[in-house]
N, C-alpha and C positions, 0 to 999 in steps of 0.2 A: 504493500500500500504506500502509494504517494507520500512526504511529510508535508508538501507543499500543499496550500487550498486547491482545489482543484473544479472549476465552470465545465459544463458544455454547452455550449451554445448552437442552436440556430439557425440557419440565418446572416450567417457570422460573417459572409464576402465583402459585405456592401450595407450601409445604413445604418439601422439603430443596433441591429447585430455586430455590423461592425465595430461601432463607439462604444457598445459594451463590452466586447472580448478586448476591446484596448483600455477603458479603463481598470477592467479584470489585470489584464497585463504589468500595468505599470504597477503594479501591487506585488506581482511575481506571482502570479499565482499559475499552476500548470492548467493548459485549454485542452478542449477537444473542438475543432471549429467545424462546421457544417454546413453544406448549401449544397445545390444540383451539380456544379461546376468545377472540377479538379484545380482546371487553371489558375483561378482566382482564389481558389483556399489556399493555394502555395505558394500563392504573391502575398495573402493575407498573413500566414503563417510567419514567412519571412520577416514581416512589418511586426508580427505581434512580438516574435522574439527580442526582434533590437529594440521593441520599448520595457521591455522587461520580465517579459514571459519567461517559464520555465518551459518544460518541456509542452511542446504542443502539436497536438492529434490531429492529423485533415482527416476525416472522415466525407465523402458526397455522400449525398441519399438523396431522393424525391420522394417528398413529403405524401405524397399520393401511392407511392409502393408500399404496401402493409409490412413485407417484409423487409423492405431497408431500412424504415423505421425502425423496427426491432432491433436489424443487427446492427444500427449504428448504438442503440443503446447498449447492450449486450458489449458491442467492441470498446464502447467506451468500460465500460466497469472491468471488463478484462484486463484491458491497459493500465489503468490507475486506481480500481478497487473501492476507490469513494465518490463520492460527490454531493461537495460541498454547495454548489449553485446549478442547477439547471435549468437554462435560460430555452423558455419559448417563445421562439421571436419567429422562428418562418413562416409567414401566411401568402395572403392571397388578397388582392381586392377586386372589387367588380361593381361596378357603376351600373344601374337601371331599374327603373320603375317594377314594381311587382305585377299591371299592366302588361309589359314588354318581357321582361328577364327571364331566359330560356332554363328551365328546371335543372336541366345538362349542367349550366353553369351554377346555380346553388347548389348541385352535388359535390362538384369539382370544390366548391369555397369550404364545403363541409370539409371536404376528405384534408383537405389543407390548412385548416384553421381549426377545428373539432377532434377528428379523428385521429391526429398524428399525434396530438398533447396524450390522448386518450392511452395511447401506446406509450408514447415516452412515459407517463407516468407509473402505469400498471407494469410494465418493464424493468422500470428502477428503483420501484418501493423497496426492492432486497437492499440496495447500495442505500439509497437515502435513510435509509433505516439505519443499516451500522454505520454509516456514518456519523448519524446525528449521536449515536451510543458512543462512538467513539471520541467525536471533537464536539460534541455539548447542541448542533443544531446542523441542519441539512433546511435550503431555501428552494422551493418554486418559485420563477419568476415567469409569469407568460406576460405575453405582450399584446394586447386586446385592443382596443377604441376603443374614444368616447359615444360611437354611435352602439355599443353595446348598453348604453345608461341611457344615452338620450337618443332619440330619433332625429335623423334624418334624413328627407328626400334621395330618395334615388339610391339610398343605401340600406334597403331594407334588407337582401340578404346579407350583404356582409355584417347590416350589425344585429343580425340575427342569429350567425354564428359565433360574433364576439360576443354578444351574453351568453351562449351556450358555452365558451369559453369562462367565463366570470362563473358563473352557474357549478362548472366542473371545479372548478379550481375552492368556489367556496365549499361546496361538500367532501372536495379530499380535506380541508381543512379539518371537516369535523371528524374524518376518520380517520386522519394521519399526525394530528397535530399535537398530540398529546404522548405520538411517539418523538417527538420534536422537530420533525417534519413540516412543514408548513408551506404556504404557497401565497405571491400574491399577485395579482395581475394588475397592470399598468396600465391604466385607460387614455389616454394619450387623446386630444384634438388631431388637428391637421399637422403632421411632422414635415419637417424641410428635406425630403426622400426626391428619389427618382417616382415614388410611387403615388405622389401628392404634385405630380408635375402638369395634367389636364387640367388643375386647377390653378396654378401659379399665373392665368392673365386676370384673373380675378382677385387672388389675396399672395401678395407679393410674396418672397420667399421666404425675405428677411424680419418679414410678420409672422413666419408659420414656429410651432414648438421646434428646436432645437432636436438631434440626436443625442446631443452632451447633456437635452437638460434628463431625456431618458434615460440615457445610461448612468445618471447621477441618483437616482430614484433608485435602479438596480439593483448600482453598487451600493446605498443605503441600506438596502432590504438585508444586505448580505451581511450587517455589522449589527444587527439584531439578534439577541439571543434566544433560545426557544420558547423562552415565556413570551417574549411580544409576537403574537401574530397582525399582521397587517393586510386585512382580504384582499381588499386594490383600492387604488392610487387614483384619480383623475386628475389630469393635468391639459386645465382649457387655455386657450387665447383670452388676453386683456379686451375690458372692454362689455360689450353688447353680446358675446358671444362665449356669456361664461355655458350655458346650456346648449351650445349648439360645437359641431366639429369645426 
């Protein structure tokens, strides 16, 4: 078993995933990093180490494979035995009226944003478990919306999956948290992403939440001992638009 803290993230190539495996980093603590894309986790990889990573995992998976899911969790607990942070951050968004939005597509959002936490979790309650016996606490961290709390147009499925996200995340609460296990999910407005970019000729960039101010939220969760649990976070834009994305 690792001595170092040990994250898996993600998500981890690009974004909010990124900004959180690097503030993980600069802590030293050992990664497992995760996305579709080989290329870019070992450009990622590379970047995490020289900020101060310990050792660190590229794992790809697609989030929509039932079993690369798995094995990236399994691969992870093989490799380093704990896990002190497991960050879910890879999803999926999708823009359209309930009107229009082709069923095909809320499946795909589900299988991406529901179903894979669903795995990762029930996959690594063995590790999060001795972990938290071992070093006092083990964190979930998923990465949700704010259109999981509040409605918004044109975002019915996706934030229909993020409460189902919120939703799972608070009932492993009540069934893991008392092994010191706990989970919290980050309900985040509009982030300054590739993936908030159809919207940028409407609400500028440099108005939208931060990825630092995400990963800062994260990395707090991870400095919490097992008695504070903290369900999830909402984090809105100033303004007129404390209840909306």
């Amino acid at each position: 078993m690792s001595d170092n803290r040990v994250a898996l993230v993600t998500g981890a190539s690009r974004g909010i995933g990124a900004a959180i495996a690097a503030r993980f980093a600069a802590d030293g603590w050992d990664l497992t990093i995760s996305s579709r894309g080989r290329e870019a986790l070992e450009q990622r990889a590379g970047e995490l180490r020289d900020a101060g990573a310990g050792r660190v995992e590229v794992i790809p998976a697609d989030m929509t494979d039932q079993d690369a899911v798995a094995a990236l969790a399994t691969t992870h607990a093989e490799a380093f035995g704990r896990c002190d942070a497991l960050v879910i951050n890879a999803g999926m968004g999708q823009k359209g009226p309930v009107a229009d939005l082709p069923v095909r597509r809320f499946d795909r959002l589900y299988q991406v944003n529901v179903r894979a936490a669903y795995i990762l979790l029930q996959t690594l309650i063995p590790v999060l478990r001795s972990t938290a016996d071992a070093h006092r606490a083990a964190k979930v961290i998923a990465i949700a919306s704010i259109t999981g709390v509040y409605p918004e147009p044109e975002l019915s499925a996706y934030g229909a999956t993020k409460a189902a996200l919120i939703s799972l995340c608070e009932t492993f609460n009540l069934e893991e948290s008392g092994n010191g296990v706990s989970a919290t999910t980050i309900a985040p407005g509009y982030v300054d992403t590739d993936m908030s970019d159809w919207l940028k000729d409407q609400i500028p960039a440099d108005e939208m939440i931060t990825v630092d101010d995400v990963a800062t939220m994260a990395h707090a969760v991870t400095q919490l001992s097992r008695f504070a649990v903290l369900p999830n976070v909402v984090l809105t834009r100033p303004g007129a638009n404390l209840h909306r994305a």
